[in-house]
PDBQT receptor file of N, H, CA, C and O in Angstrom, charges set to zero:
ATOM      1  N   UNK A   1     164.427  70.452 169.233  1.00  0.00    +0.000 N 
ATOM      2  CA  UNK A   1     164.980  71.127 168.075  1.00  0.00    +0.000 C 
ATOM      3  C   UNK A   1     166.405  70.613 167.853  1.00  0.00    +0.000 C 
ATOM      4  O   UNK A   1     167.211  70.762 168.772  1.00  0.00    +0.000 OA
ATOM      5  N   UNK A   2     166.877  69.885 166.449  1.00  0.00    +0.000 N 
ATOM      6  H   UNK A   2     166.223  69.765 165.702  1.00  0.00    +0.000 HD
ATOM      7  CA  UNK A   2     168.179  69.519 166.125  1.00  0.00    +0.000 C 
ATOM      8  C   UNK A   2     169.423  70.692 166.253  1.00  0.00    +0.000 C 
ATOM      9  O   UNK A   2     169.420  71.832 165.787  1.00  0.00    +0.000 OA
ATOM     10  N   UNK A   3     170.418  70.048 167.001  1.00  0.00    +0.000 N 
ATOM     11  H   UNK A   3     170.420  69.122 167.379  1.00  0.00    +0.000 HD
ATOM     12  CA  UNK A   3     171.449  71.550 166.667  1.00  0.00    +0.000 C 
ATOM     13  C   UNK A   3     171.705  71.284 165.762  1.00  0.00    +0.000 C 
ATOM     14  O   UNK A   3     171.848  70.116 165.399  1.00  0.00    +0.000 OA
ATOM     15  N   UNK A   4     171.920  72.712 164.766  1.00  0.00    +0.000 N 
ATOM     16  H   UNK A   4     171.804  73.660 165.061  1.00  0.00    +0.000 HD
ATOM     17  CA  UNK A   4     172.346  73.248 163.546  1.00  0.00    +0.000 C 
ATOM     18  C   UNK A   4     173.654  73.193 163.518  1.00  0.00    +0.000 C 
ATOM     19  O   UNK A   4     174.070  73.356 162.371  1.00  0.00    +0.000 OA
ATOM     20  N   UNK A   5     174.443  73.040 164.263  1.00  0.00    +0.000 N 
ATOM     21  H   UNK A   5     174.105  72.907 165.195  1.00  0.00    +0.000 HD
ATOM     22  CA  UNK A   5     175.869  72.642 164.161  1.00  0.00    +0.000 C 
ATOM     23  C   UNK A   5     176.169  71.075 163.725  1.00  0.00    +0.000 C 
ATOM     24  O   UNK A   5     176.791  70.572 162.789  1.00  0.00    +0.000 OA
ATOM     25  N   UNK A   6     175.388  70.509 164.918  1.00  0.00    +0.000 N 
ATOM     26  H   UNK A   6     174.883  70.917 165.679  1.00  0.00    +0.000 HD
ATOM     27  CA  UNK A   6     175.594  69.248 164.311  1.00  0.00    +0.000 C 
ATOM     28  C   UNK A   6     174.514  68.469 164.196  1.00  0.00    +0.000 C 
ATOM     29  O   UNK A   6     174.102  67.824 165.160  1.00  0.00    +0.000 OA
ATOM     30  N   UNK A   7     173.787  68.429 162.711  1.00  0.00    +0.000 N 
ATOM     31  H   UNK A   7     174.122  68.953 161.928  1.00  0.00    +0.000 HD
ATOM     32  CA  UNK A   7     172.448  67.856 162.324  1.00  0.00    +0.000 C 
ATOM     33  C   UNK A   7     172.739  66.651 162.604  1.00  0.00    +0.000 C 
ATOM     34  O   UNK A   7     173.887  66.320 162.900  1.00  0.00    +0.000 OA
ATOM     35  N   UNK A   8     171.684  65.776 162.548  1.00  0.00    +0.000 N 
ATOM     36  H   UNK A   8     170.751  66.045 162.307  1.00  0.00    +0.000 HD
ATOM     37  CA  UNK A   8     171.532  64.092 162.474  1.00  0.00    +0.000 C 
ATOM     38  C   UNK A   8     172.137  63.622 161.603  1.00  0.00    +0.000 C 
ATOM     39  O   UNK A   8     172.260  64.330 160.604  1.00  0.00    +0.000 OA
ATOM     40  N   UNK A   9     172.694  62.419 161.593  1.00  0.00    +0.000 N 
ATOM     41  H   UNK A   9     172.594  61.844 162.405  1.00  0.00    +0.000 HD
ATOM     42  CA  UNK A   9     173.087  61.468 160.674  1.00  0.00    +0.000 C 
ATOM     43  C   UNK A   9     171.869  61.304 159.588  1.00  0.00    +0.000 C 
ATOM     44  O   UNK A   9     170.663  61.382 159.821  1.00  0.00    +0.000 OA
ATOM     45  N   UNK A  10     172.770  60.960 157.860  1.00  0.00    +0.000 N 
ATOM     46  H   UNK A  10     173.750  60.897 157.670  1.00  0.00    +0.000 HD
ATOM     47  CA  UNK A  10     171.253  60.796 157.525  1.00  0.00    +0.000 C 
ATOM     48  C   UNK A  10     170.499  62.139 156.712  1.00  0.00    +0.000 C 
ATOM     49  O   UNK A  10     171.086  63.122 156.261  1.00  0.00    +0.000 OA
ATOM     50  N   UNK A  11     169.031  61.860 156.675  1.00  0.00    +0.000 N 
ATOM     51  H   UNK A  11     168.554  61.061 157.041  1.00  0.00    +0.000 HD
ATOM     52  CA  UNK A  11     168.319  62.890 156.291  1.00  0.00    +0.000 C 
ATOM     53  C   UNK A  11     168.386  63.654 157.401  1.00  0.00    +0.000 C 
ATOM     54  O   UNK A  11     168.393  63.114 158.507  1.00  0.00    +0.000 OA
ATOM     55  N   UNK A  12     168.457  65.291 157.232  1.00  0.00    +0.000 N 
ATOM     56  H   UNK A  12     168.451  65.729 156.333  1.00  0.00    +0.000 HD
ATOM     57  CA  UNK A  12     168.446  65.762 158.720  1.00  0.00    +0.000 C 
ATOM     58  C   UNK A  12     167.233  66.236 159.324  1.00  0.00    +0.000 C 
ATOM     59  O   UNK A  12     167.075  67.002 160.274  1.00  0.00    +0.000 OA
ATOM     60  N   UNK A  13     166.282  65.546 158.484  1.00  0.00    +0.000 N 
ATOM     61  H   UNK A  13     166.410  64.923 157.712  1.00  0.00    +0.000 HD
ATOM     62  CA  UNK A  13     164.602  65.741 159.354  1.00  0.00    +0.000 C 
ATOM     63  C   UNK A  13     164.327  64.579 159.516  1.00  0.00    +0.000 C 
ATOM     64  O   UNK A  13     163.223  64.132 159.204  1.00  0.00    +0.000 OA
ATOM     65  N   UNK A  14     165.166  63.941 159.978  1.00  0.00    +0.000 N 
ATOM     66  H   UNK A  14     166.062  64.304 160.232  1.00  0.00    +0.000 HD
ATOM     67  CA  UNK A  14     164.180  62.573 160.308  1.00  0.00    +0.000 C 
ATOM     68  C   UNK A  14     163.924  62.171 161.450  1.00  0.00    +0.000 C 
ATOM     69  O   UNK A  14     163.171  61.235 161.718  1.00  0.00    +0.000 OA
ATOM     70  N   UNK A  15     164.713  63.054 162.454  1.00  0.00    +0.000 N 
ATOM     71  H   UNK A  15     165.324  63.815 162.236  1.00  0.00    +0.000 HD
ATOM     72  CA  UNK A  15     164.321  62.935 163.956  1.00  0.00    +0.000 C 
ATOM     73  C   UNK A  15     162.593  63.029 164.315  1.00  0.00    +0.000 C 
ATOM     74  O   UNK A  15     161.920  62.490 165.195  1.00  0.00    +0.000 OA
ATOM     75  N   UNK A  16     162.320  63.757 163.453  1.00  0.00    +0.000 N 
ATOM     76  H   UNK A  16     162.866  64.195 162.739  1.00  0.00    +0.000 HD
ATOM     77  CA  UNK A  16     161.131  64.632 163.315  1.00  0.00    +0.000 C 
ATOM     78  C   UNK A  16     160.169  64.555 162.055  1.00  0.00    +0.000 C 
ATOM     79  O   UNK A  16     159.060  65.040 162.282  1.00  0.00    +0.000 OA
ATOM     80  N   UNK A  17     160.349  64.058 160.793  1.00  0.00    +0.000 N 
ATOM     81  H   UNK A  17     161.249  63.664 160.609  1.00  0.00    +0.000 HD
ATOM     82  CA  UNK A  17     159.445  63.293 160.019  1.00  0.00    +0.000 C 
ATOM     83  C   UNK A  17     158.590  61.908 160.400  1.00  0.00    +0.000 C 
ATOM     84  O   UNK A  17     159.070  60.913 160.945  1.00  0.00    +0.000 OA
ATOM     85  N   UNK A  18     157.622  62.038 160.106  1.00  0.00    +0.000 N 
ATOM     86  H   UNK A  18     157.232  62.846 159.664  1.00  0.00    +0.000 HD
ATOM     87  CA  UNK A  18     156.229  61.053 160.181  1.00  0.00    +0.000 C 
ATOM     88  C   UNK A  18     156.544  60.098 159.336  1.00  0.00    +0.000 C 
ATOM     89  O   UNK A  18     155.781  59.132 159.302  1.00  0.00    +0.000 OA
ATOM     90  N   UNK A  19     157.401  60.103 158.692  1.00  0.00    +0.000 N 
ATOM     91  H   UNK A  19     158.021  60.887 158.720  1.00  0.00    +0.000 HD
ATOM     92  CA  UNK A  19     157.534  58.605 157.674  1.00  0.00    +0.000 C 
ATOM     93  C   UNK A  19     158.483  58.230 157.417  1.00  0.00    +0.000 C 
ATOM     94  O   UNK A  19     158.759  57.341 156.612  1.00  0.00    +0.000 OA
ATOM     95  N   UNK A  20     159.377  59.058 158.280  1.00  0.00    +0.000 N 
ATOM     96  H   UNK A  20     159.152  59.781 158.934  1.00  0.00    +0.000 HD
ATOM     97  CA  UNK A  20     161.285  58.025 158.154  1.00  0.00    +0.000 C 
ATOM     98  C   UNK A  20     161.197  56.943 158.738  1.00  0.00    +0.000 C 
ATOM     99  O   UNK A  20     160.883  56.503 159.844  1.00  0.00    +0.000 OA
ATOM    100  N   UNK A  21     161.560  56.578 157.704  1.00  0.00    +0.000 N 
ATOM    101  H   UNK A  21     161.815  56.935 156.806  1.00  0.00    +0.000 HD
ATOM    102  CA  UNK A  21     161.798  54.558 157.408  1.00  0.00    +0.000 C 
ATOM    103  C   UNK A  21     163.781  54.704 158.045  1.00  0.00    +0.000 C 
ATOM    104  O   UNK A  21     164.535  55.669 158.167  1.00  0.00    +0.000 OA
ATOM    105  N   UNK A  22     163.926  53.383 158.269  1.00  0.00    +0.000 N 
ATOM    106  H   UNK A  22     163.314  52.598 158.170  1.00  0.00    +0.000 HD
ATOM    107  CA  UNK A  22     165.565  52.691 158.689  1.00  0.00    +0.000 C 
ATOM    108  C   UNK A  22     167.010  53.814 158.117  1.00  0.00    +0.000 C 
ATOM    109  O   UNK A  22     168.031  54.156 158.712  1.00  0.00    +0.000 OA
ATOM    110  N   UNK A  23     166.332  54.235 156.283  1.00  0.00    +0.000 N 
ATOM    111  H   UNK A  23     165.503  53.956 155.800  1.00  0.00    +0.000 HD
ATOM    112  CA  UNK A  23     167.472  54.528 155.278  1.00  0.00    +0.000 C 
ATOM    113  C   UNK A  23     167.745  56.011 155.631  1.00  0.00    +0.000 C 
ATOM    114  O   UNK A  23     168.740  56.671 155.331  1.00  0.00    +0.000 OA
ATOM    115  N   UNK A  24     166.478  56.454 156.443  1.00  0.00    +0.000 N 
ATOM    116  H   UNK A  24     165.671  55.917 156.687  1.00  0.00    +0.000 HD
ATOM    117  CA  UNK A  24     166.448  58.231 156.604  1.00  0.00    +0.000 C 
ATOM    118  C   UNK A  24     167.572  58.556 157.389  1.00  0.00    +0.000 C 
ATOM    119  O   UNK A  24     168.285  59.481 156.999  1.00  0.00    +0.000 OA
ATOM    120  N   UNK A  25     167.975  57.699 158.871  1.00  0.00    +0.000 N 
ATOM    121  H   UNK A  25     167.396  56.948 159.187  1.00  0.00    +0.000 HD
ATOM    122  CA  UNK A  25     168.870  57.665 159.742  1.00  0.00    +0.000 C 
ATOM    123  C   UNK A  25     170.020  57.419 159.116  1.00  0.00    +0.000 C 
ATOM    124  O   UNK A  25     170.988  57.994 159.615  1.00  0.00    +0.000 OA
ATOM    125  N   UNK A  26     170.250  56.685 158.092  1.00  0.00    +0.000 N 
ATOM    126  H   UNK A  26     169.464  56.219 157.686  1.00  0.00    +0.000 HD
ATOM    127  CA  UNK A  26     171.273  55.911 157.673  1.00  0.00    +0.000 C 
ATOM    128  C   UNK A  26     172.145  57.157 156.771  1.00  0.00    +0.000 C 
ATOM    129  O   UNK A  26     173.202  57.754 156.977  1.00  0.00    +0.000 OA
ATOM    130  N   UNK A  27     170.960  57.202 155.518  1.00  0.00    +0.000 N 
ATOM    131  H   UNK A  27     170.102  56.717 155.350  1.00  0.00    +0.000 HD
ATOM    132  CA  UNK A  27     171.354  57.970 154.460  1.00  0.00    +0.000 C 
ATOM    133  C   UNK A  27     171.459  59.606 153.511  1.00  0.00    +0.000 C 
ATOM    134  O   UNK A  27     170.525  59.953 152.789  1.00  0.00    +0.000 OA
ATOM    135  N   UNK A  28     172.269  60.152 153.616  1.00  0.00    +0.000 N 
ATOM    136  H   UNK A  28     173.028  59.870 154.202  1.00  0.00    +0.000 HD
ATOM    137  CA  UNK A  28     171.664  61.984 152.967  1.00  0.00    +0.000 C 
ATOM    138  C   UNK A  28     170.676  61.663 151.821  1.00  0.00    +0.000 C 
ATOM    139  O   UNK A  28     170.933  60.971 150.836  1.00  0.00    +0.000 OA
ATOM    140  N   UNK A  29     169.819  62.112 152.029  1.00  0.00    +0.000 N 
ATOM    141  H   UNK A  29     169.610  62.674 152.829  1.00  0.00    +0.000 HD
ATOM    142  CA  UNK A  29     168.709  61.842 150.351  1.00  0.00    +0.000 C 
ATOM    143  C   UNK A  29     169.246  63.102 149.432  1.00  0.00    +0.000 C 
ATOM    144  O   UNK A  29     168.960  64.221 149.858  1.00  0.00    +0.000 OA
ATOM    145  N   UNK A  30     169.958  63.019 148.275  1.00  0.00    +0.000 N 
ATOM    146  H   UNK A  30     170.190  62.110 147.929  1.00  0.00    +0.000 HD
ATOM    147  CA  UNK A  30     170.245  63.844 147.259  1.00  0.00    +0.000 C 
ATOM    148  C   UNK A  30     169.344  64.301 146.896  1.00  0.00    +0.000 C 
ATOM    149  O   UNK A  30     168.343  63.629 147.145  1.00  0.00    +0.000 OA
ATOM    150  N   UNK A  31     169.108  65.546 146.180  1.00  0.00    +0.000 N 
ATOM    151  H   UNK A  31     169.921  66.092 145.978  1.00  0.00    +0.000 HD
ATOM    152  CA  UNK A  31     168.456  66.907 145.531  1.00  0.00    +0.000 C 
ATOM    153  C   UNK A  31     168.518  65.879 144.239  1.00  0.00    +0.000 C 
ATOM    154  O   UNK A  31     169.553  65.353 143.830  1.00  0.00    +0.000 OA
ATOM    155  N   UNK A  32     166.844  65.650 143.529  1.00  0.00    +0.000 N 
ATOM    156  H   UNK A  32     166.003  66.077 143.861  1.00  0.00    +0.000 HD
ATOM    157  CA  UNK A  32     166.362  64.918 142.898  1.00  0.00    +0.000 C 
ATOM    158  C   UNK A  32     165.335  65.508 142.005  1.00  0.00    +0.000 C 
ATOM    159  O   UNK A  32     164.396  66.053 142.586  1.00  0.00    +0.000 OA
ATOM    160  N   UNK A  33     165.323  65.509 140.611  1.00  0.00    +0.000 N 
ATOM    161  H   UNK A  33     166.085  65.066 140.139  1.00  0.00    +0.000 HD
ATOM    162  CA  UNK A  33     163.532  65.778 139.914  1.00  0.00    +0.000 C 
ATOM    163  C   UNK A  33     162.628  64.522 140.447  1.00  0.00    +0.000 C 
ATOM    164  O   UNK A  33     162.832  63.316 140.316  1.00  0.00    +0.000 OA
ATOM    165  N   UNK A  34     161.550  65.223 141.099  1.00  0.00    +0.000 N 
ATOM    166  H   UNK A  34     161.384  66.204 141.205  1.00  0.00    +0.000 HD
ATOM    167  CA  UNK A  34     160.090  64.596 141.385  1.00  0.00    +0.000 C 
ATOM    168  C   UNK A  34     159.146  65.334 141.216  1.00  0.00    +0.000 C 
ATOM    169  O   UNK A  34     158.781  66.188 142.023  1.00  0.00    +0.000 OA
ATOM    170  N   UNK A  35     158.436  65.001 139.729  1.00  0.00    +0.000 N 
ATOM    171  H   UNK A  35     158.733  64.307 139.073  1.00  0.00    +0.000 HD
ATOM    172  CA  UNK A  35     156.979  65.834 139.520  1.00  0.00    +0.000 C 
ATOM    173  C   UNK A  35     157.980  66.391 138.304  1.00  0.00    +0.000 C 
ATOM    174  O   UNK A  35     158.755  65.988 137.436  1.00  0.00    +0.000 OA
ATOM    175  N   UNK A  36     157.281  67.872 138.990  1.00  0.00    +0.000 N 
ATOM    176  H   UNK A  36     156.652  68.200 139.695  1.00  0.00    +0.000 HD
ATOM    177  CA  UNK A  36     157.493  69.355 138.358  1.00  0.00    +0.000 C 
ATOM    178  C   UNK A  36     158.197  69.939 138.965  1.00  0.00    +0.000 C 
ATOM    179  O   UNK A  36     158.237  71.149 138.744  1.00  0.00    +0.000 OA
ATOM    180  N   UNK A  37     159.195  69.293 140.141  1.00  0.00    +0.000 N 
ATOM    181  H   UNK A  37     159.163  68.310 140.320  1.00  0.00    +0.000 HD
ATOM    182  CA  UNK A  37     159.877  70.256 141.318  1.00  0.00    +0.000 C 
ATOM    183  C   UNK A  37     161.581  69.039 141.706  1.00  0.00    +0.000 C 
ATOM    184  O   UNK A  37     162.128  68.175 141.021  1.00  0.00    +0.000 OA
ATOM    185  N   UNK A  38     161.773  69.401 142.607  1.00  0.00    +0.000 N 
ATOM    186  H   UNK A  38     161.329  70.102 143.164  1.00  0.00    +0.000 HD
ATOM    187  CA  UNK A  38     162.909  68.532 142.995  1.00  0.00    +0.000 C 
ATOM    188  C   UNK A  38     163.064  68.425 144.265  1.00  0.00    +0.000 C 
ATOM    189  O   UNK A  38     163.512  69.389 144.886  1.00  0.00    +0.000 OA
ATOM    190  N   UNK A  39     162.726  67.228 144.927  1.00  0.00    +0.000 N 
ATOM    191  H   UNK A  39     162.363  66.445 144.423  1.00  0.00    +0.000 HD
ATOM    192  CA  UNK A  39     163.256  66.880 146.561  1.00  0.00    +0.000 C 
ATOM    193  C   UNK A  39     164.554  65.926 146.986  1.00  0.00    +0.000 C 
ATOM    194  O   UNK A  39     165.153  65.059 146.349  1.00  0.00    +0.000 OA
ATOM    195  N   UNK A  40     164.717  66.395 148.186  1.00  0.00    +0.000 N 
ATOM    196  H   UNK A  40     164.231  67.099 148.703  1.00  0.00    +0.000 HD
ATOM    197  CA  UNK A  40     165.944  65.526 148.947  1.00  0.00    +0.000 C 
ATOM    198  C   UNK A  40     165.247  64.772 149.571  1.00  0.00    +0.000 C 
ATOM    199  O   UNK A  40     165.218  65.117 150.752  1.00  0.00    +0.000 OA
ATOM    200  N   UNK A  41     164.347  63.438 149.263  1.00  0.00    +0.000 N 
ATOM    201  H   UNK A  41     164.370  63.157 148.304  1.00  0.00    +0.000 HD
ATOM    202  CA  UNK A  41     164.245  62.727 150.424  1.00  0.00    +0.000 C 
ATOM    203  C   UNK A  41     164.054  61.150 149.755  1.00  0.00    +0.000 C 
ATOM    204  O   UNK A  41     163.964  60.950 148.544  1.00  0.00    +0.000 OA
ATOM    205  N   UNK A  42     164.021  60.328 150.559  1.00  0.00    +0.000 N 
ATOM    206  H   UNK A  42     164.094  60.490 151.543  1.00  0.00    +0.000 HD
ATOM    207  CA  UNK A  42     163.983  58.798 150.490  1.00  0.00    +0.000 C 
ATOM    208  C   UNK A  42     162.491  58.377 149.577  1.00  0.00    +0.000 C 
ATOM    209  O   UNK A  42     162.191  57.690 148.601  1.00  0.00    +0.000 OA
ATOM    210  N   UNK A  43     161.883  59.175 150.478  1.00  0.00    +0.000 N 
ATOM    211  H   UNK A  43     162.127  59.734 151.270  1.00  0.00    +0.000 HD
ATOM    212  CA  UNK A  43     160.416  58.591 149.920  1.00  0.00    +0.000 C 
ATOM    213  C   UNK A  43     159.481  59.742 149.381  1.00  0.00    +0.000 C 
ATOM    214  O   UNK A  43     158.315  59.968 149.705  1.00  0.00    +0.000 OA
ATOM    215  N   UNK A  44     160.402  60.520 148.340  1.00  0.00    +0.000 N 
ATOM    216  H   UNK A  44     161.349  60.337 148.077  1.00  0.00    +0.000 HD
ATOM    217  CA  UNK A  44     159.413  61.485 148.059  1.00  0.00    +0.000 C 
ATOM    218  C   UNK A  44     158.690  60.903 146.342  1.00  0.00    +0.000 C 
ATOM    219  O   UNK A  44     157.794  61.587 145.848  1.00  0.00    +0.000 OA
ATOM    220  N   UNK A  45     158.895  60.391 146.041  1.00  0.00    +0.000 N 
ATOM    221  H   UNK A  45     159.624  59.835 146.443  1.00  0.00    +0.000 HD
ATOM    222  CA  UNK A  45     157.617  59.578 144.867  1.00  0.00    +0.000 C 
ATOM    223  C   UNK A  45     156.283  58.939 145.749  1.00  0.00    +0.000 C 
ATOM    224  O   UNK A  45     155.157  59.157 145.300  1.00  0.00    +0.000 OA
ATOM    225  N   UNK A  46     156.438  58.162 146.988  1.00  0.00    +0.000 N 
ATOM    226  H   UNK A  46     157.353  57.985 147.352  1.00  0.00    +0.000 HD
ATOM    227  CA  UNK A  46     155.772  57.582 147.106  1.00  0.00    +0.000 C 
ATOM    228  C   UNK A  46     154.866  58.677 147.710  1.00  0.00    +0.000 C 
ATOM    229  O   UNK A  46     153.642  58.555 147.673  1.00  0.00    +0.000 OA
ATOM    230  N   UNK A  47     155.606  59.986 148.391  1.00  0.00    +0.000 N 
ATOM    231  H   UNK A  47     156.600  60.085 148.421  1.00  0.00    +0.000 HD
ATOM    232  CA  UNK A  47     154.936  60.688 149.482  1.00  0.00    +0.000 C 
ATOM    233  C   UNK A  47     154.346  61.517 147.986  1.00  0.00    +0.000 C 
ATOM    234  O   UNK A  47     153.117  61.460 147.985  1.00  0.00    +0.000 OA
ATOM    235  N   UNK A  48     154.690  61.985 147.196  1.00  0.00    +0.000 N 
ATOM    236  H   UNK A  48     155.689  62.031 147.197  1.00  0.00    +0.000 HD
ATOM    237  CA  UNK A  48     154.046  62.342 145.974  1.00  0.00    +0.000 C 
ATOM    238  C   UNK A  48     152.686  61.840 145.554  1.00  0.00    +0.000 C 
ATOM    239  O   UNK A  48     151.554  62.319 145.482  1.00  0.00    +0.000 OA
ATOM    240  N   UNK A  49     153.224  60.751 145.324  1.00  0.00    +0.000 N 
ATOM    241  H   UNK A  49     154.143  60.362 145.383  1.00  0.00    +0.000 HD
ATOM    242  CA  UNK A  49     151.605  59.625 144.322  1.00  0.00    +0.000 C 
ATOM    243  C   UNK A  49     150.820  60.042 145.625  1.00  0.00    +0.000 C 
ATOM    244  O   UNK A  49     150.369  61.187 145.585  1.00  0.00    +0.000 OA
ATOM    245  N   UNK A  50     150.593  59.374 146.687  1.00  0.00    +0.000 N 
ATOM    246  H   UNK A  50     150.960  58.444 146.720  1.00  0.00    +0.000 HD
ATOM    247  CA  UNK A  50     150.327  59.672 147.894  1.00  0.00    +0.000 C 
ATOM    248  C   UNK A  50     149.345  60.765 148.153  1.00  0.00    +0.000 C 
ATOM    249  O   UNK A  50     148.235  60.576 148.650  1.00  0.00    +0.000 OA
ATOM    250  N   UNK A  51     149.847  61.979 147.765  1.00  0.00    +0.000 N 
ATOM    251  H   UNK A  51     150.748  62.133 147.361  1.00  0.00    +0.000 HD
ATOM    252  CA  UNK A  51     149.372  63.485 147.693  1.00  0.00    +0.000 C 
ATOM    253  C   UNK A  51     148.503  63.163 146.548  1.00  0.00    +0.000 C 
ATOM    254  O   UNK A  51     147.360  62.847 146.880  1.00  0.00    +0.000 OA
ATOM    255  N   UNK A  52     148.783  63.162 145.128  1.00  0.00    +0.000 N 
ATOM    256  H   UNK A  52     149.712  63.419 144.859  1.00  0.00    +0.000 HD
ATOM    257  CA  UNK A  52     148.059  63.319 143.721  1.00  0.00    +0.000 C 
ATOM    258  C   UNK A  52     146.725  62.342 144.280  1.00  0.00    +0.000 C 
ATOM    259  O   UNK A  52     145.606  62.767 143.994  1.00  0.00    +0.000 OA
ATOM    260  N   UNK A  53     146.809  61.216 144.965  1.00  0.00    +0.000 N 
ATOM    261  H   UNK A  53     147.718  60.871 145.197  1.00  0.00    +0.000 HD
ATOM    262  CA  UNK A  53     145.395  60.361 144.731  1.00  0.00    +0.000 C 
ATOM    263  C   UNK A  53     144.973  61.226 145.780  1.00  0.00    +0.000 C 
ATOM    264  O   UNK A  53     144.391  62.206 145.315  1.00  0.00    +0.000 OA
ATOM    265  N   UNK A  54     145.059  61.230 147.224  1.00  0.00    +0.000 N 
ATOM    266  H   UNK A  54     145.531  60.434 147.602  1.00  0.00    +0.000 HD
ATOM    267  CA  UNK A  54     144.389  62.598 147.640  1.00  0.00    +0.000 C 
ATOM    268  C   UNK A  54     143.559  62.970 147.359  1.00  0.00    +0.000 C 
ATOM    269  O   UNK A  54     142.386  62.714 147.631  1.00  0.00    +0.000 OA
ATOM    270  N   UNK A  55     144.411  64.215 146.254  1.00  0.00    +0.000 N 
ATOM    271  H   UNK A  55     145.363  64.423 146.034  1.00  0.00    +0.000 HD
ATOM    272  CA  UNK A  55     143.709  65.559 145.552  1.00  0.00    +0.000 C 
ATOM    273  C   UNK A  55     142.532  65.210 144.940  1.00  0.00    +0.000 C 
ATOM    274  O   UNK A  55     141.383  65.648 144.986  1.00  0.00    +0.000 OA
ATOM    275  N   UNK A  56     143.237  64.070 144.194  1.00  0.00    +0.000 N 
ATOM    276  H   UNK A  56     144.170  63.714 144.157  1.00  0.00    +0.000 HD
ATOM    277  CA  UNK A  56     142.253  63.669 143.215  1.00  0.00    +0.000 C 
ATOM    278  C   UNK A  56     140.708  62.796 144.100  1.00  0.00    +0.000 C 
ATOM    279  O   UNK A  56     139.753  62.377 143.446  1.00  0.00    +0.000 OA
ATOM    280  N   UNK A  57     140.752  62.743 144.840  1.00  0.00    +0.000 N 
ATOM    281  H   UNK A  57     141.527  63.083 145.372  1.00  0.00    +0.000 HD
ATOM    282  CA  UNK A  57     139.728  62.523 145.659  1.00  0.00    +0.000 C 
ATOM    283  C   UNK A  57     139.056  62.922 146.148  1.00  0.00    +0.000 C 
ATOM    284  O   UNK A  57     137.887  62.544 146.228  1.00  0.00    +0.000 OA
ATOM    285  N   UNK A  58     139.474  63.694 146.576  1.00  0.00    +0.000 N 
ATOM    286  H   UNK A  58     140.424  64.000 146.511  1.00  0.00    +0.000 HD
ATOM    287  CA  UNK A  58     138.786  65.645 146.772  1.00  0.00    +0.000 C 
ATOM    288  C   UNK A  58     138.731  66.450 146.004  1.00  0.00    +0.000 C 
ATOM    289  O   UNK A  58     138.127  67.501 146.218  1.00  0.00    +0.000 OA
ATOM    290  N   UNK A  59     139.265  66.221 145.034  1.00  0.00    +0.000 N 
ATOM    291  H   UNK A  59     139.756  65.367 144.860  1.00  0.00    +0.000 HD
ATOM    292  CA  UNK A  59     138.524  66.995 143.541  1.00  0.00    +0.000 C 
ATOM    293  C   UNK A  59     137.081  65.921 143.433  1.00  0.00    +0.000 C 
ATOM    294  O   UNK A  59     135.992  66.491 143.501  1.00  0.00    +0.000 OA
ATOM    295  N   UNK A  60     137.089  64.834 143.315  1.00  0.00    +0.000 N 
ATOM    296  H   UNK A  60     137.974  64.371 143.259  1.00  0.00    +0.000 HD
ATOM    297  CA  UNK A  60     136.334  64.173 142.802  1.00  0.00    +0.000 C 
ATOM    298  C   UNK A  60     134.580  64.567 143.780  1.00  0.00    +0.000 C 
ATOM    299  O   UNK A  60     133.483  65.074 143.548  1.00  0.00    +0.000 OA
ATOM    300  N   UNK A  61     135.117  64.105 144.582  1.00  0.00    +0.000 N 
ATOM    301  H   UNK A  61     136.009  63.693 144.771  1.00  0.00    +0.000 HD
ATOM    302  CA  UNK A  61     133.670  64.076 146.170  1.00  0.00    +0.000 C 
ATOM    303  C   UNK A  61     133.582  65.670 145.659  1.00  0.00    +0.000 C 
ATOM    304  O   UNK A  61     132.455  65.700 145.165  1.00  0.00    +0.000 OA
ATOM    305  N   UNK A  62     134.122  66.940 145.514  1.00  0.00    +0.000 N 
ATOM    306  H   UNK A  62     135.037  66.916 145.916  1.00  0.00    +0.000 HD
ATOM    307  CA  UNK A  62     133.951  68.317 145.201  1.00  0.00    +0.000 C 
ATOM    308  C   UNK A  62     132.926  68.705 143.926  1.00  0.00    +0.000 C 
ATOM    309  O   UNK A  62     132.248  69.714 143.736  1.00  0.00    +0.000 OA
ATOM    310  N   UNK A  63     133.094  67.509 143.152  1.00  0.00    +0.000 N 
ATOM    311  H   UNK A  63     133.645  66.689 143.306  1.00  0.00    +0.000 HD
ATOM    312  CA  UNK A  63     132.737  67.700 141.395  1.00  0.00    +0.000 C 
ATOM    313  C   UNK A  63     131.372  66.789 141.463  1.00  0.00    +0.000 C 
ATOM    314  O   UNK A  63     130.529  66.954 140.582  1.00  0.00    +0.000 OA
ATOM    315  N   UNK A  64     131.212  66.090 142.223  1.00  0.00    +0.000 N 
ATOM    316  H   UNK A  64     131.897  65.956 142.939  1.00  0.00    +0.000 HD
ATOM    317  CA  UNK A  64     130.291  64.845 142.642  1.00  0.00    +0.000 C 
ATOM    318  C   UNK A  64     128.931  65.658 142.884  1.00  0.00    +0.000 C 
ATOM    319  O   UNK A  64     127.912  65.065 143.236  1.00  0.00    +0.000 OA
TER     320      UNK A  64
């Protein structure tokens, strides 16, 4: 568990995210519109599209 005093350099979940890349350590990801909502992170479009084909895949095999 990160101390809350003094978070990570960086995004401060990236000790602990599944898909921090080099920039997560490096960089704060700013509060951003993505979608219909707004995230702080490096790769939240890609982790987005990502999700939508998904869904849409399991909607599909569901409707099939």
């Amino acid at each position: 568990m990160p101390n809350a005093a003094r978070p990570p350099a960086g995004c401060r979940f990236h000790p602990r995210c599944p898909h921090a890349i080099d920039l997560c350590s490096q960089e704060e990801p700013q509060l951003r519109p993505v979608g219909a909502s707004e995230a702080a992170c490096h790769l939240a479009e890609q982790t987005m599209a990502g999700w939508q084909e998904r869904m849409a895949a399991i909607r599909a095999a569901r409707d099939s």
